[in-house]
C-alpha positions as CSV (number, residue, x, y, z in Angstrom):
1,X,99.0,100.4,113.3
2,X,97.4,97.0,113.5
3,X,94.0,97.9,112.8
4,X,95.0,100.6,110.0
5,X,96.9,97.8,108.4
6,X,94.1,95.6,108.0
7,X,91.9,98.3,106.5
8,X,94.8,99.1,103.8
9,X,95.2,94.9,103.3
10,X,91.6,94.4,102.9
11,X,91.2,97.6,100.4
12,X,93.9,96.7,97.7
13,X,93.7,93.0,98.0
14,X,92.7,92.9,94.6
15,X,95.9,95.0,92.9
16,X,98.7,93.0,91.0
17,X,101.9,92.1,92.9
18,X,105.0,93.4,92.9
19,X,108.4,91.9,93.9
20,X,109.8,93.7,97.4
21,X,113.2,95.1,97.5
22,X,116.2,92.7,96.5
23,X,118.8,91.4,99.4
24,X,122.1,93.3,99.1
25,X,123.9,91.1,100.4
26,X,123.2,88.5,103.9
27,X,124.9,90.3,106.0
28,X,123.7,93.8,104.8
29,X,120.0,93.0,103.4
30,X,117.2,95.6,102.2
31,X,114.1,95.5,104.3
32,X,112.5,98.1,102.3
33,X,109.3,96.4,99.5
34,X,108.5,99.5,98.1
35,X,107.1,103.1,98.5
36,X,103.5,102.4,97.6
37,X,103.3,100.7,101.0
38,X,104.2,104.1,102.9
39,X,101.9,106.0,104.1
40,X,102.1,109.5,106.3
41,X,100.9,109.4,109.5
42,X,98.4,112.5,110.1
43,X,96.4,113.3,113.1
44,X,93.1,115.3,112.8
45,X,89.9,116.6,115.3
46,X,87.0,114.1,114.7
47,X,85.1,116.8,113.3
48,X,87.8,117.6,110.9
49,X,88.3,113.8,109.6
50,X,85.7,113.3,107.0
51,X,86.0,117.2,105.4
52,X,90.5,116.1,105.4
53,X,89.7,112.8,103.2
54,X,87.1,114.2,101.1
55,X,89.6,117.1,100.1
56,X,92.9,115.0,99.7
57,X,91.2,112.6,97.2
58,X,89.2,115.2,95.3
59,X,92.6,116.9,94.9
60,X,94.5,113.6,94.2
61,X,92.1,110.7,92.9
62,X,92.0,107.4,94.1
63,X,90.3,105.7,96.9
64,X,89.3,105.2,100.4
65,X,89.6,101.9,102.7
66,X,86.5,101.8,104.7
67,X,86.0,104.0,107.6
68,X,86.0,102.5,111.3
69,X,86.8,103.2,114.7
70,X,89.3,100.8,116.8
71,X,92.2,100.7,119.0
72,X,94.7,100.8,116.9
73,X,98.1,101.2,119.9
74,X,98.9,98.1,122.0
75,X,97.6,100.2,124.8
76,X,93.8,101.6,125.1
77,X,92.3,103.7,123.0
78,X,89.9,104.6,120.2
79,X,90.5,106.4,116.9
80,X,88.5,107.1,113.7
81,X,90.8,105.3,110.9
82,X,91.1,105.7,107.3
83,X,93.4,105.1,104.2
84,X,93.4,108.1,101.8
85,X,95.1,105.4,98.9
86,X,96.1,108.1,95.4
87,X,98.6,107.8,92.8
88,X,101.0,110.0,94.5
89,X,100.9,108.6,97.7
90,X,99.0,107.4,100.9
91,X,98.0,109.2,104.1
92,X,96.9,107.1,107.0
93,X,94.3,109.6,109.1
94,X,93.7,109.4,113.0
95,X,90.9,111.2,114.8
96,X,91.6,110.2,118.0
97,X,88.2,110.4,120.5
98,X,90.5,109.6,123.6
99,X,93.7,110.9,124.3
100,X,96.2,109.8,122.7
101,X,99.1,106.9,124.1
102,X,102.4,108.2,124.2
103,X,104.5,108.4,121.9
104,X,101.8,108.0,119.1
105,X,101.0,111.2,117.5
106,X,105.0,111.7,116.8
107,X,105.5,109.5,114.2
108,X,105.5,110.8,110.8
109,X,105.8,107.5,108.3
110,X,104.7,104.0,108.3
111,X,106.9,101.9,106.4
112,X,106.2,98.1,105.6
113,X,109.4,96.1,105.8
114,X,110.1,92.4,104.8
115,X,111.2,91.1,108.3
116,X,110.3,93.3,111.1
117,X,112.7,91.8,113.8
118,X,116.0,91.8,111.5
119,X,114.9,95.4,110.3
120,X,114.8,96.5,113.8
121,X,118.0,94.8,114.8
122,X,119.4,97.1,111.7
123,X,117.9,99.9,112.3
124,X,119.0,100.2,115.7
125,X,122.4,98.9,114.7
126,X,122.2,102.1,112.5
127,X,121.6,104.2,115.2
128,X,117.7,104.0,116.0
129,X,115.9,103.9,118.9
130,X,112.6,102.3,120.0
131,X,110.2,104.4,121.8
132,X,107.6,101.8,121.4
133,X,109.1,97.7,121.1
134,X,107.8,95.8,118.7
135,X,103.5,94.7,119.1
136,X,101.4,92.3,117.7
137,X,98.6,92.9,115.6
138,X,95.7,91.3,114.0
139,X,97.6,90.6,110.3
140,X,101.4,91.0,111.4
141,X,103.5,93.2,113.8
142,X,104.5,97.1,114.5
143,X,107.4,99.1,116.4
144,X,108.0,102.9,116.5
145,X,111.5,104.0,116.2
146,X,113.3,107.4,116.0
147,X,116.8,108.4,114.4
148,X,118.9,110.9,115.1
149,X,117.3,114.8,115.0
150,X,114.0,113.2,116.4
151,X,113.0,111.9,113.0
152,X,110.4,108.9,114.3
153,X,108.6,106.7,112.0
154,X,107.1,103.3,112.0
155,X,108.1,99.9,110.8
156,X,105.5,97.1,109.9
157,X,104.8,93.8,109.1
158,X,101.8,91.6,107.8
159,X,101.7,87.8,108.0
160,X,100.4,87.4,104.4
161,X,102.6,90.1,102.2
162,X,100.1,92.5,100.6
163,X,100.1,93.3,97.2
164,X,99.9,97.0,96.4
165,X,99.7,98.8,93.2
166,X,102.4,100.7,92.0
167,X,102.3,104.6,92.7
168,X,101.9,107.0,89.3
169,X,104.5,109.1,91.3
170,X,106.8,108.5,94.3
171,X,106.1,111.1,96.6
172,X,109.1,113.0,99.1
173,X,109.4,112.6,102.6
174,X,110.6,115.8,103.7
175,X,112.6,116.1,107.0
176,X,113.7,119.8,108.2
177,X,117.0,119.6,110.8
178,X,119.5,121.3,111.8
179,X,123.3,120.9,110.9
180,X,123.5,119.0,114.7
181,X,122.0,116.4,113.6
182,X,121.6,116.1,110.0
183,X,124.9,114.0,108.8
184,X,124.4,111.8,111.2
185,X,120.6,111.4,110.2
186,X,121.7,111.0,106.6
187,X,125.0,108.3,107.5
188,X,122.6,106.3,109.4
189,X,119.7,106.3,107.2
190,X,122.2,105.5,104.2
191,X,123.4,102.4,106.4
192,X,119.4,100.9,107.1
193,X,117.8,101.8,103.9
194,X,120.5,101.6,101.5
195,X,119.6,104.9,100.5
196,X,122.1,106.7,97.7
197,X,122.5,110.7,97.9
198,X,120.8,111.6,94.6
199,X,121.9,115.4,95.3
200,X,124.1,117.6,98.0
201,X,123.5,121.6,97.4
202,X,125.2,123.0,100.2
203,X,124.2,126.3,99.0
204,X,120.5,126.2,97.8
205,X,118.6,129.0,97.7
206,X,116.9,130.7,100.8
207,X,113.7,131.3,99.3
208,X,112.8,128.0,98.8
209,X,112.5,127.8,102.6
210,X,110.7,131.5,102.9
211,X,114.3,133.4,103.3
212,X,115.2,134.5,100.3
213,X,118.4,136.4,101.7
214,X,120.3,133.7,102.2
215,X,120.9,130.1,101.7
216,X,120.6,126.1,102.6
217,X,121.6,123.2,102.5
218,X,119.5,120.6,100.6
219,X,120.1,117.0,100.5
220,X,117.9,114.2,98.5
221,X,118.3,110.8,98.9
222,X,116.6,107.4,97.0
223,X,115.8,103.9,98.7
224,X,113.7,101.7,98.1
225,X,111.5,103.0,101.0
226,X,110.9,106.1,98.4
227,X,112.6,109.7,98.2
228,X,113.6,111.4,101.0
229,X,114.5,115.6,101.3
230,X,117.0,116.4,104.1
231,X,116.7,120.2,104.4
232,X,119.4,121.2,106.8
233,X,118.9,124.9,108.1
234,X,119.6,126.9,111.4
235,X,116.4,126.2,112.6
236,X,114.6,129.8,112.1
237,X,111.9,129.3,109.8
238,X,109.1,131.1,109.2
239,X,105.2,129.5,108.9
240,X,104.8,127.0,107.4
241,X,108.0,125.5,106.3
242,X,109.0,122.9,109.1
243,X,105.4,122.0,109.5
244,X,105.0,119.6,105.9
245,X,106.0,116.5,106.1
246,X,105.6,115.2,102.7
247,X,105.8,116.6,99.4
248,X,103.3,115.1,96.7
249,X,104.6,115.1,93.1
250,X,101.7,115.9,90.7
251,X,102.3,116.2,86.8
252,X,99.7,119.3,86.5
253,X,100.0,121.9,89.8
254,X,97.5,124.6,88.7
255,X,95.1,121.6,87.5
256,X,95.3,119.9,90.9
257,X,96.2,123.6,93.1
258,X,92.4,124.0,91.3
259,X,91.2,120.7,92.6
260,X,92.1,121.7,96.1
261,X,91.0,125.1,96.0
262,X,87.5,123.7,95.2
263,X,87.8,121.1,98.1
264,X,88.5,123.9,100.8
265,X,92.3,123.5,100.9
266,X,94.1,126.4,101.6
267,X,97.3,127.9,99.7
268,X,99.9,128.8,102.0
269,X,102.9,129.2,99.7
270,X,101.6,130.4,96.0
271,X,103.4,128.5,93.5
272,X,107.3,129.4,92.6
273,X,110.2,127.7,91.0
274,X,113.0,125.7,92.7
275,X,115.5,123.0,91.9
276,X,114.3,122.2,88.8
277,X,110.7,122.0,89.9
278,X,107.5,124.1,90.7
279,X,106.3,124.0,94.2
280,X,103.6,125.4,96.7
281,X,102.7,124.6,100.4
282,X,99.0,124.3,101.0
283,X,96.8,123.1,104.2
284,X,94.2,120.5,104.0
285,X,91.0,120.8,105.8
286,X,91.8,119.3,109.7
287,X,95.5,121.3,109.3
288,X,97.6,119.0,107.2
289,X,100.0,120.4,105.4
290,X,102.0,119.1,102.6
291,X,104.1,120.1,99.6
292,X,103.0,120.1,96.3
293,X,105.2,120.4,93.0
294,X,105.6,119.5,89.4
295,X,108.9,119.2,87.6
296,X,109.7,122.9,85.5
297,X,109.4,122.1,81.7
């Protein structure tokens, strides 16, 4: 979001470069320049929006781009805008005070790619759709596009290429769908982002989805847009699964589940062991809710 992207520009202007994703091949390039320049997109009340970024870097560290309100879609409106920037990831916050345009408010990602017209070109090559064409903003361009399953995220673009520090951990986009539409989700995305299956369990274990009497299917893949969690299920789940978007990879949970719980944020899912990992579910102040896990020693 053009504004948005300005803030985040202006805020880590000062961290060392890094080189963005190598050209597979020029007829099949990489857009992607690396996972420390994705951010989710969450949408809070204005009276929830300072209490949300207060409580997501007191559990994670890091920093804060300065706060503002601007229009931020290429149609009118206002928003309270702010970069949460920690090591395991960013969050880009809105707190709309008008309504909000259509279809902003569904996207879940922003992702910063090297040329924003040939990535679209791909991307719709690859199956995606634009629900909003490509804008111009003040430092580059932005379009909103959706895949197959309704997953909808955001490509960008800035004029000058930032130069963003490295994340301490990558974190996990994680997209719930059903078996409808989740091979073609995962063909299409493999075709864009060049994204390798790191893992296919077709058989993964209920409870790590709040059903422990049965099963699902999990699939994780690797780009260099970051990781990416397909879980594949029959679309019956119980609060809150379905409602996280991202899950945040932290190397100490009960030392940062301690953090949050002194910053107000609520523990939905108490801590348990899957794939190889310890994870919970907890809601930030404002109603964000995100996965949080650490690998099992």
């Amino acid at each position: 979001m053009k504004v948005l992207r300005l803030l985040i520009a202006a805020a880590l202007l000062a961290t060392p470069a890094i080189a963005p994703a190598q050209t597979t091949s020029s007829s099949n390039p990489d857009f992607a320049v690396g996972p420390q320049y994705d951010s989710t997109h969450v949408y809070v009340a204005p009276a929830d929006f300072d209490r949300l970024m207060a409580s997501f870097i007191a559990t994670f560290g890091g920093t804060t781009s300065k706060q503002g309100v601007f229009q931020v879609t290429p149609t009118t409106s206002q928003t309270i805008s702010q970069v949460a920037m920690t090591p395991v990831g960013l969050v880009s916050v809105f707190g709309f005070t008008t309504p909000i345009p259509y279809p902003f408010g569904a996207e879940r990602t922003g992702y910063l790619v090297t040329d924003i017209d040939a990535a679209v070109a791909a991307a719709r090559k690859a199956g995606a759709v634009r629900l909003v064409e490509t804008f111009p903003d003040p430092i580059g361009r932005d379009v909103v596009l959706q895949w197959p399953g309704g997953v909808t995220m955001q490509f960008y673009w800035h004029t000058v290429k930032p130069n963003y520090a490295p994340l301490a951990t990558i974190p996990e986009n994680r997209i719930y769908l059903t078996a409808d539409a989740a091979d073609l989700f995962v063909t299409h995305w493999q075709a864009f982002a060049h994204a390798v299956i790191v893992s296919d369990d077709a058989a993964a274990p209920g409870s790590e989805i709040g059903r422990p009497e049965g099963h699902y299917r999990r699939i994780s893949l690797r780009s260099g847009f970051g990781d990416l969690t397909v879980l594949v299920t029959d679309g019956a789940l119980p609060w809150p699964f379905g409602r996280d978007m991202t899950g945040y990879a932290v190397a100490d949970l009960p030392a940062t589940l301690a953090k949050a719980t002194r910053a107000g944020v609520e523990t939905l899912v108490p801590p348990h062991r899957e794939a190889g990992r310890v994870s919970t579910m907890v809601r930030f102040p404002g109603g964000y809710i995100a996965e949080i896990h650490s690998t099992d020693h």
